[in-house]
Rosetta silent file (secondary structure, phi, psi, omega in degrees, C-alpha in Angstrom):
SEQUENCE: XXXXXXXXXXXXXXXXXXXXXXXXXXXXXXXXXXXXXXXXXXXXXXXXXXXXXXXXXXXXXXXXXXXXXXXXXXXXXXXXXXXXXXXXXXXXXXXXXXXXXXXXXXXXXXXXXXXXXXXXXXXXXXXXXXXXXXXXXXXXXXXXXXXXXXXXXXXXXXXXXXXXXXXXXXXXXXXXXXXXXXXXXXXXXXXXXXXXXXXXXXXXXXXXXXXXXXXXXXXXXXXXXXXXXXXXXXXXXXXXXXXXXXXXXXXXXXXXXXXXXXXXXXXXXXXXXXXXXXXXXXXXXXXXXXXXXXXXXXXXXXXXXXXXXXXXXXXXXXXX
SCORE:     score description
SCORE:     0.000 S_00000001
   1 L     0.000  -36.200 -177.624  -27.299  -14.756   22.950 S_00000001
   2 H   -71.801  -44.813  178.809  -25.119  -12.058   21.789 S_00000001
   3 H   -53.954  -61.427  164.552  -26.706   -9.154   24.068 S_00000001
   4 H    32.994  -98.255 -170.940  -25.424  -11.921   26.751 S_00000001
   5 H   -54.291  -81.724 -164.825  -22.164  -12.312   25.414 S_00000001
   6 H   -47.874  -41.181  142.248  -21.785   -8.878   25.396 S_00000001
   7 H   -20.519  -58.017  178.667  -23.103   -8.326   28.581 S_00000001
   8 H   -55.307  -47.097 -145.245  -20.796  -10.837   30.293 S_00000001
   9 H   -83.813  -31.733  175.901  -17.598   -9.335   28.340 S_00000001
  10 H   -93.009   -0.717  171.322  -18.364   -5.673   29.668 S_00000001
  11 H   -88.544  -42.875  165.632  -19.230   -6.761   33.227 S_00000001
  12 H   -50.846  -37.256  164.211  -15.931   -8.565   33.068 S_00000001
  13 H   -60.210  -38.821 -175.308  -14.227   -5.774   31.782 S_00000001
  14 H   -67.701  -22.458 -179.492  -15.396   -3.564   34.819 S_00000001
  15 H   -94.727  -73.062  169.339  -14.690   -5.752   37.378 S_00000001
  16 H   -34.068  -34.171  179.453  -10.835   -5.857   36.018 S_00000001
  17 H   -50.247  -56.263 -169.863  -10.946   -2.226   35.383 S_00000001
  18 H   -67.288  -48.833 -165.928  -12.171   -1.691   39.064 S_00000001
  19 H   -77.682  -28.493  150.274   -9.357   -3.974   40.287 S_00000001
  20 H   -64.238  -19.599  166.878   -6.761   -2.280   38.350 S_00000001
  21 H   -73.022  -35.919  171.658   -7.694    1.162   38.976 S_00000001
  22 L   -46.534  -20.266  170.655   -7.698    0.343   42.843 S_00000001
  23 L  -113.613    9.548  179.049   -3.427    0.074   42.314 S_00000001
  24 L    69.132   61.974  170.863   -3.582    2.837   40.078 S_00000001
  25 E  -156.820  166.303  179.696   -3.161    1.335   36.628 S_00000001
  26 E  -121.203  132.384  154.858   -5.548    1.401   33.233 S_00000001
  27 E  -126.253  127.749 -175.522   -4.725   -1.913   31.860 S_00000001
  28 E  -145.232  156.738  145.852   -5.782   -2.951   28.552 S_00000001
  29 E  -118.863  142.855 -158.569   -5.036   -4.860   25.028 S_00000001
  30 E  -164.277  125.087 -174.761   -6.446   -3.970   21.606 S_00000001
  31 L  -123.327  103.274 -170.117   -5.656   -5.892   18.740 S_00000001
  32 L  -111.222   97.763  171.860   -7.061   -3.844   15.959 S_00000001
  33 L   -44.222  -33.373 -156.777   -7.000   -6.129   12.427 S_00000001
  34 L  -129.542  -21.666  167.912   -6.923   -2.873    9.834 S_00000001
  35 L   -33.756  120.544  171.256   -6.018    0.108   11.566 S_00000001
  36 L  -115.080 -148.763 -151.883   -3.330    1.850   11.141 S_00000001
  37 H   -49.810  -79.065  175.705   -0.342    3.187   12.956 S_00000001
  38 H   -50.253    4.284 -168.364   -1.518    6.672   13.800 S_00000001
  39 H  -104.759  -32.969 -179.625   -5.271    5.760   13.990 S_00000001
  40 H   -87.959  -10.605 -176.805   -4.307    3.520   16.847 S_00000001
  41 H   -82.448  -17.973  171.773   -1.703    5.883   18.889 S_00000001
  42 H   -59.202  -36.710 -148.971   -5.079    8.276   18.056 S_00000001
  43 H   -97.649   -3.253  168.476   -7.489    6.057   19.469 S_00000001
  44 H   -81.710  -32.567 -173.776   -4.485    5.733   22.918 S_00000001
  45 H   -64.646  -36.645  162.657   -5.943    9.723   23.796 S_00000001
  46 H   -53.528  -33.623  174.362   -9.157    9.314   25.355 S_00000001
  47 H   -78.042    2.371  169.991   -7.525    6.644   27.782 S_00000001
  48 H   -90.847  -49.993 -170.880   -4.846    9.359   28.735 S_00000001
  49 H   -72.412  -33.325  156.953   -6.944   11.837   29.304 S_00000001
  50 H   -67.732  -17.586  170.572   -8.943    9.443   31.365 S_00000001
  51 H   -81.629  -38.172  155.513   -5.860    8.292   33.083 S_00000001
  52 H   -48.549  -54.181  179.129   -5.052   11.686   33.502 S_00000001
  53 L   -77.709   -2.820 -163.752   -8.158   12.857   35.386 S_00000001
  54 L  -116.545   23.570  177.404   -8.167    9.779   37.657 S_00000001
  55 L    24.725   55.883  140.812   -4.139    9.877   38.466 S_00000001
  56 L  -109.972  160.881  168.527   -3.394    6.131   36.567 S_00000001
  57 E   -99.055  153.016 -154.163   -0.831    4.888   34.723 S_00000001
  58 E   -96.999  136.639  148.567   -1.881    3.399   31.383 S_00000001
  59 E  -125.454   77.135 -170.419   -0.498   -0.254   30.657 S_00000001
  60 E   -92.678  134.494  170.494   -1.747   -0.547   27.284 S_00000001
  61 E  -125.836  121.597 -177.031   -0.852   -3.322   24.693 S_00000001
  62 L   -90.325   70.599 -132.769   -1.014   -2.715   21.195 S_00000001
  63 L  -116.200   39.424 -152.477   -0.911   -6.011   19.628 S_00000001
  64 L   -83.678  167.940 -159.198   -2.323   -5.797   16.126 S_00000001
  65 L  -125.015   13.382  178.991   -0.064   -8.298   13.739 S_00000001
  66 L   -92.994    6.341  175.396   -0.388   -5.507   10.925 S_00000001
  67 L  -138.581  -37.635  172.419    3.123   -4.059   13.229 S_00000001
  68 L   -17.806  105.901  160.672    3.454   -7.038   15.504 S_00000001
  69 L  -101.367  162.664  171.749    7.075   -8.539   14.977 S_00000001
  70 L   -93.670   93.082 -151.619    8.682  -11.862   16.101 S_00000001
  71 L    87.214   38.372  169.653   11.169  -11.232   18.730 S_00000001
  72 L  -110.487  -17.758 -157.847   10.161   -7.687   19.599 S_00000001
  73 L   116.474  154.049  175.019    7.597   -8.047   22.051 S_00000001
  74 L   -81.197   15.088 -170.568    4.221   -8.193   22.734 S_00000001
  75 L  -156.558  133.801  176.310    2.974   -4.672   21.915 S_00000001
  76 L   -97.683    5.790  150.141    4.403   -2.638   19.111 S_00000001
  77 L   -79.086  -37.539 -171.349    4.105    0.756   21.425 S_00000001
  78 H   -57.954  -42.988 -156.013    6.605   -0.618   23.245 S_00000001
  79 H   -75.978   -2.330  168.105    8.972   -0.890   20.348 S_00000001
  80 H  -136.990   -1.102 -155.013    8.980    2.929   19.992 S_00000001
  81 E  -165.433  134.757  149.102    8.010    4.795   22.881 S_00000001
  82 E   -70.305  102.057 -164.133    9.015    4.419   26.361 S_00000001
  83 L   -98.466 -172.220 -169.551    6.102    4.202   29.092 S_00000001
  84 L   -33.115  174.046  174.975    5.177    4.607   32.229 S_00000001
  85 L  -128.178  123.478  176.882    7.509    3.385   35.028 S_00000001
  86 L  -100.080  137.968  175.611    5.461    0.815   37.575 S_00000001
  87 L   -81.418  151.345 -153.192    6.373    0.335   41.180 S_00000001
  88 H   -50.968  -25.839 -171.816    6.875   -3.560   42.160 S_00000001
  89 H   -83.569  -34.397  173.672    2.973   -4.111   43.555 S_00000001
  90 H   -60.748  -25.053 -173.987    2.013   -2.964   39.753 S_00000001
  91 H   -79.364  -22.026  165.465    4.380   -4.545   38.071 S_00000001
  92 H   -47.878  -66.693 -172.146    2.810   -7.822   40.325 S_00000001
  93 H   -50.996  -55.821  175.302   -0.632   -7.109   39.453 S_00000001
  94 H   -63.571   -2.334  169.059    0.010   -6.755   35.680 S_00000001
  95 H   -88.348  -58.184 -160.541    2.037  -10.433   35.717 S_00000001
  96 H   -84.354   -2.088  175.317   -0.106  -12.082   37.186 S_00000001
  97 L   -57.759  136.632  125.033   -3.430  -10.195   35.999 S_00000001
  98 L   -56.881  125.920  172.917   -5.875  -11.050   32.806 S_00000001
  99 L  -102.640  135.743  161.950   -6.005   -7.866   30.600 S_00000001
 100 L   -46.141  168.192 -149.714   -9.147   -7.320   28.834 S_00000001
 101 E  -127.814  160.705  163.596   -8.794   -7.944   25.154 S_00000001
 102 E  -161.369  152.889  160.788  -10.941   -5.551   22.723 S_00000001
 103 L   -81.835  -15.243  169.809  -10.704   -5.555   18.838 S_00000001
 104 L  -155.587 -179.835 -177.952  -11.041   -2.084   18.480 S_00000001
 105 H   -95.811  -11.688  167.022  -11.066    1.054   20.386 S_00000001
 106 H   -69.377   -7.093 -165.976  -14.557    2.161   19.386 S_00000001
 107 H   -90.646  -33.414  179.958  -16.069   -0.818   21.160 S_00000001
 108 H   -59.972  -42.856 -152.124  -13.765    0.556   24.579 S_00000001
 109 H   -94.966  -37.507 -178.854  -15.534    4.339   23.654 S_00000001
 110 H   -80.102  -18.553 -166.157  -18.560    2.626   23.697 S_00000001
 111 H  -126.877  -52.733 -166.502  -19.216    1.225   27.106 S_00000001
 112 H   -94.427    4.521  163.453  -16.642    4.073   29.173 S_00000001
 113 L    87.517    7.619 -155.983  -17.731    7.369   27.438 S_00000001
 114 L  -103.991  152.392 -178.217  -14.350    9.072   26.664 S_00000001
 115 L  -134.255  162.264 -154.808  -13.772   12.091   24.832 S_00000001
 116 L   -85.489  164.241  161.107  -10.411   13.328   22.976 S_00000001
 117 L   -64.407  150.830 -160.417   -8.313   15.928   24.129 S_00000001
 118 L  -103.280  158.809 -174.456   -8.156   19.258   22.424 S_00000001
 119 L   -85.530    4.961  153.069   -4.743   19.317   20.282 S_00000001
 120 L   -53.859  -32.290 -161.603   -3.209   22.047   22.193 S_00000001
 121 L  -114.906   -0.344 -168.950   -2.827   19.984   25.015 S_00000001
 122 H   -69.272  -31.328 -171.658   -2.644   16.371   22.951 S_00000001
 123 H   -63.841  -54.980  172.229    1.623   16.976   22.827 S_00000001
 124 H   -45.653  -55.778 -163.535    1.569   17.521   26.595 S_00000001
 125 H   -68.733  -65.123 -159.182   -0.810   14.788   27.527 S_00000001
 126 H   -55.446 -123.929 -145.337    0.778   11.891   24.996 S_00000001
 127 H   -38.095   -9.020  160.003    4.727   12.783   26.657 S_00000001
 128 H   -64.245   -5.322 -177.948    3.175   12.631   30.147 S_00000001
 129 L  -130.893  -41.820  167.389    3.101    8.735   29.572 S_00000001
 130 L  -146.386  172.239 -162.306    5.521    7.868   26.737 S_00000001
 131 E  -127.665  128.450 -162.206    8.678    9.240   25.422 S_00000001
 132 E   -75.454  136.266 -179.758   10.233    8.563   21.938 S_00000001
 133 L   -71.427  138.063 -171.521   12.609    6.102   22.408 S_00000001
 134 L   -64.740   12.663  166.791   16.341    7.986   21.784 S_00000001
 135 L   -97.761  -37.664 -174.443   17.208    5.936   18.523 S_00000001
 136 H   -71.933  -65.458  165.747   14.286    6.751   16.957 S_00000001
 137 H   -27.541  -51.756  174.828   14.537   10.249   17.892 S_00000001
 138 H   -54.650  -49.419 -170.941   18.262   10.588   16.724 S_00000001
 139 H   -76.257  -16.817 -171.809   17.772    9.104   13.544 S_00000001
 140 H   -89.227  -51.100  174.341   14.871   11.652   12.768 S_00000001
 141 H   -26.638  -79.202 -129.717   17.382   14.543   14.494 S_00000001
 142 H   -80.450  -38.791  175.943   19.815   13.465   12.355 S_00000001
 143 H   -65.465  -47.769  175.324   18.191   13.300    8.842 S_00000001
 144 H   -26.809  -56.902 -151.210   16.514   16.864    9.736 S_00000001
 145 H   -85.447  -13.018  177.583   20.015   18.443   10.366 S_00000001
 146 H   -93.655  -44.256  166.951   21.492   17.182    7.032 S_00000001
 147 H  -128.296   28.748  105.985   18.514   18.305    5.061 S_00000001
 148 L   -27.904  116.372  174.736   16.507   20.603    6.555 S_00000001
 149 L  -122.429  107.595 -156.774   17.029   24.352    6.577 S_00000001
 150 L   -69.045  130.948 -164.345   15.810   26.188    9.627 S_00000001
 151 L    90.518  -13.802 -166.065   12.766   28.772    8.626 S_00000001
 152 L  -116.791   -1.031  153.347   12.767   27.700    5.197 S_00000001
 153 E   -97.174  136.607 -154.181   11.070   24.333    5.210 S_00000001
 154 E   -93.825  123.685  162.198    8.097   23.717    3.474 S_00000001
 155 E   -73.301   36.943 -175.854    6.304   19.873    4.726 S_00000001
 156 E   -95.517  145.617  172.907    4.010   18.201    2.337 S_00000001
 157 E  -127.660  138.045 -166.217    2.065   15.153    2.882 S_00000001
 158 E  -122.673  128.819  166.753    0.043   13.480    0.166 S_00000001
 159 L   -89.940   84.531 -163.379   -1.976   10.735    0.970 S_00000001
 160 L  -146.563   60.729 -166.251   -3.991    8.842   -1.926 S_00000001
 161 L  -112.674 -154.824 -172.486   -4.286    5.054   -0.774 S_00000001
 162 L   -91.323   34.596  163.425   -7.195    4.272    0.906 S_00000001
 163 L  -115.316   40.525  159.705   -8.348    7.635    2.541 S_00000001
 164 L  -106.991    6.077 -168.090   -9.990    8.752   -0.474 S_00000001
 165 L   -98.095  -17.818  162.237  -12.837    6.429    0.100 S_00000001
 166 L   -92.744  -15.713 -154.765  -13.222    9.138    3.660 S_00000001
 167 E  -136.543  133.821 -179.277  -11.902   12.354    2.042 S_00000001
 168 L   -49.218  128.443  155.302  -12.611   14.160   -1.368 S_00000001
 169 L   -40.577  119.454 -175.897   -9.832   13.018   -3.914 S_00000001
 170 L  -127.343  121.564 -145.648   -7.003   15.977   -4.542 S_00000001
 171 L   -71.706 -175.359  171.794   -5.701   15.572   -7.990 S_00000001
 172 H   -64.122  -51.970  165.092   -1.576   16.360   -8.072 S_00000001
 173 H   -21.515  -67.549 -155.128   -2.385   19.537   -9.856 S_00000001
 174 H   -74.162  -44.221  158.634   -3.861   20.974   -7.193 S_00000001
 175 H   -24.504  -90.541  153.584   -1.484   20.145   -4.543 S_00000001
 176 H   -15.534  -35.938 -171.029    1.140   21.735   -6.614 S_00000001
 177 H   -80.172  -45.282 -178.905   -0.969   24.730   -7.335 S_00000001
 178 H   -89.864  -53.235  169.953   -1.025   25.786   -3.196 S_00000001
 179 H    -9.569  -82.843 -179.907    2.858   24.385   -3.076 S_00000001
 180 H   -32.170  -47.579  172.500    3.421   27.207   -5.617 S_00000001
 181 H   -80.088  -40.045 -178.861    1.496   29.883   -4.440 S_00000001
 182 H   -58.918  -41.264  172.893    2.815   29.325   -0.678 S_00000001
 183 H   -83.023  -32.047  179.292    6.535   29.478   -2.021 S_00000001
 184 H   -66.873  -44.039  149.179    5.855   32.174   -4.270 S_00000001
 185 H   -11.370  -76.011 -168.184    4.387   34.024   -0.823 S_00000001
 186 L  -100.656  116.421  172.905    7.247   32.852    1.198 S_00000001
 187 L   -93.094  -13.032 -175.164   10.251   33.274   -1.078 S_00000001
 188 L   -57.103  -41.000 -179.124   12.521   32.310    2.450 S_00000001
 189 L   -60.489  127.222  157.461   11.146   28.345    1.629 S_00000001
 190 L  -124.141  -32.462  167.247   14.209   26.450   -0.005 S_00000001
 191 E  -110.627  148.230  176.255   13.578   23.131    0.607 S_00000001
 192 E  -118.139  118.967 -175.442   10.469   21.047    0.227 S_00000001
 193 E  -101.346  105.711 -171.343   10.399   18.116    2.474 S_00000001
 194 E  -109.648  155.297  171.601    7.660   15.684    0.924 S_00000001
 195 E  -133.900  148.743 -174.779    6.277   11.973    2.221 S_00000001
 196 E  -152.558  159.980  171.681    3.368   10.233    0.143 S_00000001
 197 L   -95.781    1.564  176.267    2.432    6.951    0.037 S_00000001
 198 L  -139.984  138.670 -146.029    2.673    6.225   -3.877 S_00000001
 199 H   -81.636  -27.198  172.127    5.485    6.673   -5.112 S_00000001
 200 H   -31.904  -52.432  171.405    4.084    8.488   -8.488 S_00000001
 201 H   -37.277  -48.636 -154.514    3.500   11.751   -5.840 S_00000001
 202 H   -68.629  -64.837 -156.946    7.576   11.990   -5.043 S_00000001
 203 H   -41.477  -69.405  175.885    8.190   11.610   -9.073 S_00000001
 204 H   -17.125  -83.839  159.639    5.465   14.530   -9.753 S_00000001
 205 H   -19.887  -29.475 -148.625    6.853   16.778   -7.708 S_00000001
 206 H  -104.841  -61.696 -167.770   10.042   16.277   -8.254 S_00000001
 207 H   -77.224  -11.187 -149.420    9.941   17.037  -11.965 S_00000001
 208 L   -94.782  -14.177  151.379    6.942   19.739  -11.693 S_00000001
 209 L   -76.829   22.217 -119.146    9.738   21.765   -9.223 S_00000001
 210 L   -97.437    7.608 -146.501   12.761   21.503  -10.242 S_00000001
 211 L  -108.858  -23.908  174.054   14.198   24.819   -9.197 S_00000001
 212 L  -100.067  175.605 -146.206   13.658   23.778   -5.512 S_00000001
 213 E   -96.861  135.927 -149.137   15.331   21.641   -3.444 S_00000001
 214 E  -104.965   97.324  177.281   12.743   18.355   -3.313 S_00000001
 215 E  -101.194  107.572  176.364   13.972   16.290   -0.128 S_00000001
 216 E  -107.905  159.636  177.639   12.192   12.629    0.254 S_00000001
 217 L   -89.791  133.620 -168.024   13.262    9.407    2.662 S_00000001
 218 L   -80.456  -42.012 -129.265   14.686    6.858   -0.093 S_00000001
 219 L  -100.880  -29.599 -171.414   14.534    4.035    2.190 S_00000001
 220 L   -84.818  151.875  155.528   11.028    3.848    2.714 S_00000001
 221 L   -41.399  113.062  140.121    7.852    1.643    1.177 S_00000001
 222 L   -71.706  169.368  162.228    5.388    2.784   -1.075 S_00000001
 223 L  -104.960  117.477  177.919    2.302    1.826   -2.517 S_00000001
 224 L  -123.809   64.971  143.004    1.948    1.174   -6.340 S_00000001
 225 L  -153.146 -173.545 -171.661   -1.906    0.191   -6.060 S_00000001
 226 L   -63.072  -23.352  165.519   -4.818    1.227   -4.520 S_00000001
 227 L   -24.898  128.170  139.330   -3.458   -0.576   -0.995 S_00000001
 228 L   -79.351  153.626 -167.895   -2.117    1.533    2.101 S_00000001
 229 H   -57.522  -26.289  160.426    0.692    0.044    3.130 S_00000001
 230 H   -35.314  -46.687 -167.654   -0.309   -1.159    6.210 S_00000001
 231 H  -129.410   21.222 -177.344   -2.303   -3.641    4.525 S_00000001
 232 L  -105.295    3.577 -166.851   -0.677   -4.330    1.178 S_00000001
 233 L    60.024   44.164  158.519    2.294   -6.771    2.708 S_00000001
 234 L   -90.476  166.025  177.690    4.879   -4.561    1.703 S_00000001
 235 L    29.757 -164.386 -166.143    8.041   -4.661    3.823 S_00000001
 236 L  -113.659  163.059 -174.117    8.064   -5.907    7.193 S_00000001
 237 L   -96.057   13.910  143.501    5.761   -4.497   10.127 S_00000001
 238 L   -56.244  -63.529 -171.496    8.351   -3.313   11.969 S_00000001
 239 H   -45.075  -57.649 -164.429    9.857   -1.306    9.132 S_00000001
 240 H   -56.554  -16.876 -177.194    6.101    0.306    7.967 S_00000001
 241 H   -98.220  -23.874  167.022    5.477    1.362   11.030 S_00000001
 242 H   -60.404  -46.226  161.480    9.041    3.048   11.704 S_00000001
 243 H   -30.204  -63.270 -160.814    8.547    4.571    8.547 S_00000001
 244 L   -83.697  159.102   -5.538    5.255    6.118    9.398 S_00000001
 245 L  -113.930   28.500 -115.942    6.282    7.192   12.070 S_00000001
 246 L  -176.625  -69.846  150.047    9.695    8.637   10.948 S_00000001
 247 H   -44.629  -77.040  150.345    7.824   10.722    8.407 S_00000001
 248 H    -0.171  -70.485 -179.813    5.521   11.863   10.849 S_00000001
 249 H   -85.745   -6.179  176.235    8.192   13.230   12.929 S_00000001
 250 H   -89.749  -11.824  173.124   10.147   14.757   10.133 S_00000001
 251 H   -90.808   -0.740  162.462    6.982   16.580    8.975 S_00000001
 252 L   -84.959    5.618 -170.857    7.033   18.139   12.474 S_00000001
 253 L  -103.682   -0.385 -171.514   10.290   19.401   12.298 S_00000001
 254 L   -89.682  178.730 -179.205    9.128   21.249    9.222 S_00000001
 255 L   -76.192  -31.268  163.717    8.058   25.042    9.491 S_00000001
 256 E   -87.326   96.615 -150.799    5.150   24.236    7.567 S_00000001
 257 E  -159.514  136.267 -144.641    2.812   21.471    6.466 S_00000001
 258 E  -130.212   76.903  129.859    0.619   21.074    3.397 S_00000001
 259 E  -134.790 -157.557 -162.318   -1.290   18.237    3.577 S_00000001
 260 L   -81.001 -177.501  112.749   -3.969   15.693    2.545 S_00000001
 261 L     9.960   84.640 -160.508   -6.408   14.048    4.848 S_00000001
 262 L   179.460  114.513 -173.763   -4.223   11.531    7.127 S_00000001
 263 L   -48.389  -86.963  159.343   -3.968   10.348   10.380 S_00000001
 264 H    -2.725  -89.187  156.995    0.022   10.644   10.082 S_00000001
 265 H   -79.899   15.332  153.848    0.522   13.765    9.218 S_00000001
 266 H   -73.026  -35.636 -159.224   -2.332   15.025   11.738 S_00000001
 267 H   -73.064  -27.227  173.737    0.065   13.684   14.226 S_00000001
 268 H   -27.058  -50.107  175.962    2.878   16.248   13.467 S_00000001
 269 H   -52.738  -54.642  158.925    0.853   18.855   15.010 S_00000001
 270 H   -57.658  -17.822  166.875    1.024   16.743   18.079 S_00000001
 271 H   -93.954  -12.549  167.095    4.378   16.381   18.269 S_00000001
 272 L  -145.807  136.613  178.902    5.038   19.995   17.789 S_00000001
 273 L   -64.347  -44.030 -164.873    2.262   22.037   18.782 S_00000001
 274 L   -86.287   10.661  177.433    3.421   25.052   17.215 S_00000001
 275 L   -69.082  134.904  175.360    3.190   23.781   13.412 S_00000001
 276 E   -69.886  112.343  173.243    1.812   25.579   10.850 S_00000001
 277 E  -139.897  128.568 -169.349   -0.763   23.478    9.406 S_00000001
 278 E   -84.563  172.615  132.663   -3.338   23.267    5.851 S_00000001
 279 E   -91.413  159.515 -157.926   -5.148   20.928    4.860 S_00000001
 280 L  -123.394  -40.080  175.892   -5.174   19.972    0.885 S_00000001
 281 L  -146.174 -169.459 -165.853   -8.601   18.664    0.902 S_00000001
 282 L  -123.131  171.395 -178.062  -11.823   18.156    2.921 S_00000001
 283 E  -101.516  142.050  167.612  -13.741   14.798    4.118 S_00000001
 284 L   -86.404  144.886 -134.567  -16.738   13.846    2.273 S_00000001
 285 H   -46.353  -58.999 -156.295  -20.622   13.914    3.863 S_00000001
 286 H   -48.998  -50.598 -172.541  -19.631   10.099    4.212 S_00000001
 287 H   -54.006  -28.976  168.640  -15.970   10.668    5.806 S_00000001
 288 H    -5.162  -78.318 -160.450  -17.377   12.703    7.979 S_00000001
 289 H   -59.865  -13.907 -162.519  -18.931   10.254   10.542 S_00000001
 290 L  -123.163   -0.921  156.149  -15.128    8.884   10.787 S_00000001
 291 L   -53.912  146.283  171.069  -13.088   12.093   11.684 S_00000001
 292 L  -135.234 -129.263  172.347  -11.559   11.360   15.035 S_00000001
 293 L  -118.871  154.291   15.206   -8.387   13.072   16.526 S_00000001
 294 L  -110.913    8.217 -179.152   -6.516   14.975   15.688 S_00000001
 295 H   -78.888  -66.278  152.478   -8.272   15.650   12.350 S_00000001
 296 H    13.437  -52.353 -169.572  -11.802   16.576   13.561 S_00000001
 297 H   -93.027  -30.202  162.880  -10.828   19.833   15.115 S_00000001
 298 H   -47.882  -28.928  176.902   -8.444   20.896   11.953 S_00000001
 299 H   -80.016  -30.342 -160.179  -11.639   20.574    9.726 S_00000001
 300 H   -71.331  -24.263 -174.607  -13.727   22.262   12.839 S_00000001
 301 L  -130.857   22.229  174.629  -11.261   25.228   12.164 S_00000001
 302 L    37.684   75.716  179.402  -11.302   25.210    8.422 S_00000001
 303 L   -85.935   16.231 -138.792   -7.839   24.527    8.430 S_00000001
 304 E   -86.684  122.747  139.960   -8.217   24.755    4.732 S_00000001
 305 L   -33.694  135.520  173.721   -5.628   25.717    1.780 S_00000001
 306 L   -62.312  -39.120  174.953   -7.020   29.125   -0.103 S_00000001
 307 L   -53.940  -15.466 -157.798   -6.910   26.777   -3.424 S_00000001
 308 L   -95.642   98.503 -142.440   -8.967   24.413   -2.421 S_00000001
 309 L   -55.258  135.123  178.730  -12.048   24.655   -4.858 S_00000001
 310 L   -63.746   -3.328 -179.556  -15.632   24.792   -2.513 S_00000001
 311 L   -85.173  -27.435 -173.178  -16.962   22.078   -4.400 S_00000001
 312 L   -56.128   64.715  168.387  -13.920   19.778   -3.363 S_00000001
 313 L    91.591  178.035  163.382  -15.583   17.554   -0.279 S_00000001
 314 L   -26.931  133.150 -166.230  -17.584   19.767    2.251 S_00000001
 315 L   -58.359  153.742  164.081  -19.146   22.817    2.005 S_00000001
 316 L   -40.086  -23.798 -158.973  -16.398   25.767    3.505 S_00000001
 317 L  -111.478   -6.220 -171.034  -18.970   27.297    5.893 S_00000001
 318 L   -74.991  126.203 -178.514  -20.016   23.592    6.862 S_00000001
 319 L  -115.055  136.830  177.124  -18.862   23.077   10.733 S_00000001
 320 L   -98.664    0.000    0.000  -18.969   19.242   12.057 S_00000001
């Protein structure tokens, strides 16, 4: 009964697919329970690059209720990014149209085949379809220009929620240890701009530095348990995801970036191409299987801190 099911639900998808591609449009919705922010604008690149080779525009709705607000809309991409613009027969087709529904984007991956984009070109492709909406953008401008110093900022992101259960654990220490040596390197770094998701990280840091200038967002939600935030009911799911994605772009404005294992702060790189970027630790045999983009080709290019002991997660010489 289930092959069936499943059977029915991807011949149905194809036959909408087919009728929406015929007007030029990819139309989909994917309501992803646990995911979070950046795993699902990751899991938006295969269909651009598929929309890309076949010249449609994507009308994708992200409609998971861990960002979902009440009186926002029905897709929480919308609520940051500006899409495509549809002429009047598309914007018909998509009122009156069913959009296939999928719970995740591997099950979409599974029946169409798509492969990611190499991150050189992920900045290009992702702005050929949406555009940071200009409040969001401003407010990220704006914190940059007040504390931010151009050439001299240093980026770290520490991550230690739930992607230590994919990625070898990276004590505080150690963190701290390549911090040190990188500024000791670069004596031009004056400010350290850091975002973590437990709040313990900011404290650390804070005191284990003190001679530099430590700059964190005040305003934002931590975690003080094992929870990522996404999924601990902290704040509201507007705010967590403007956070996260507010960090995100302020670690792309930095010159540098030092971090863990993290969907998030992979995306920096995509928003500025030209970022210098380490990694703090490696994925473990298990985490492996669950690299996607943009992390997959940063491990693929031993993207690796000099500190970071070979025992730590995967061997160094190990290629995925």
């Amino acid at each position: 009964m289930q092959f069936l099911h499943n059977a029915f639900r991807r011949g149905a998808w194809q036959i909408a697919s087919a009728r929406f591609s015929r007007a030029g449009l990819y139309c989909i919705e994917v309501d992803c329970p646990t995911n979070g922010f950046f795993s699902q604008l990751g899991g938006l690149m295969p269909i651009l690059l598929r929309c890309e080779r076949r010249n449609l525009k994507p009308h994708i709705i992200l409609s998971s209720k861990l960002y979902l607000e009440r009186g926002r809309g029905p897709s929480f991409l919308q609520y940051f990014f500006d899409g495509p613009i549809f002429t009047e027969t598309q914007r018909s087709l998509i009122r009156r149209s069913s959009m296939p529904r999928f719970e995740s984007f591997a099950e979409i991956y599974g029946w169409s085949r798509e492969d990611y984009p190499r991150l050189a070109d992920s900045g290009t492709l992702f702005r050929r379809y949406y555009s940071l909406r200009q409040q969001i953008k401003a407010e990220a401008d704006a914190f940059a220009a007040v504390n931010f110093k151009a050439g001299a900022t240093l980026g770290v992101h520490y991550r230690g929620t739930d992607k230590v259960s994919e990625a070898s654990f990276v004590p505080f220490e150690h963190t701290l240890q390549s911090i040190r040596q990188y500024i000791t390197s670069h004596p031009e770094i004056k400010v350290v701009f850091v975002s973590a998701d437990i709040a313990d990280y900011i404290d650390f840091i804070r005191h284990s530095l003190p001679d530099v200038r430590i700059i964190y967002r005040n305003s934002e939600a931590r975690s003080t348990n094992a929870l990522p935030i996404h999924l601990s009911r902290i704040g509201s799911p507007y705010q967590n995801a403007l956070d996260a994605l507010l960090n995100c772009l302020l670690l792309s404005k930095c010159d540098v970036l030092f971090k863990t294992m993290s969907n998030l702060s992979g995306w920096a790189k995509v928003f500025n191409p030209s970022l210098k970027v380490y990694l703090m630790n490696r994925p473990d045999n298990e985490g492996i299987k669950w690299l996607g983009f943009p992390e997959r080709e940063m491990v693929e290019k031993q993207w690796f801190t000099p500190q970071l002991p070979l025992d730590c997660g995967i061997a160094s010489s190990t290629k995925i």
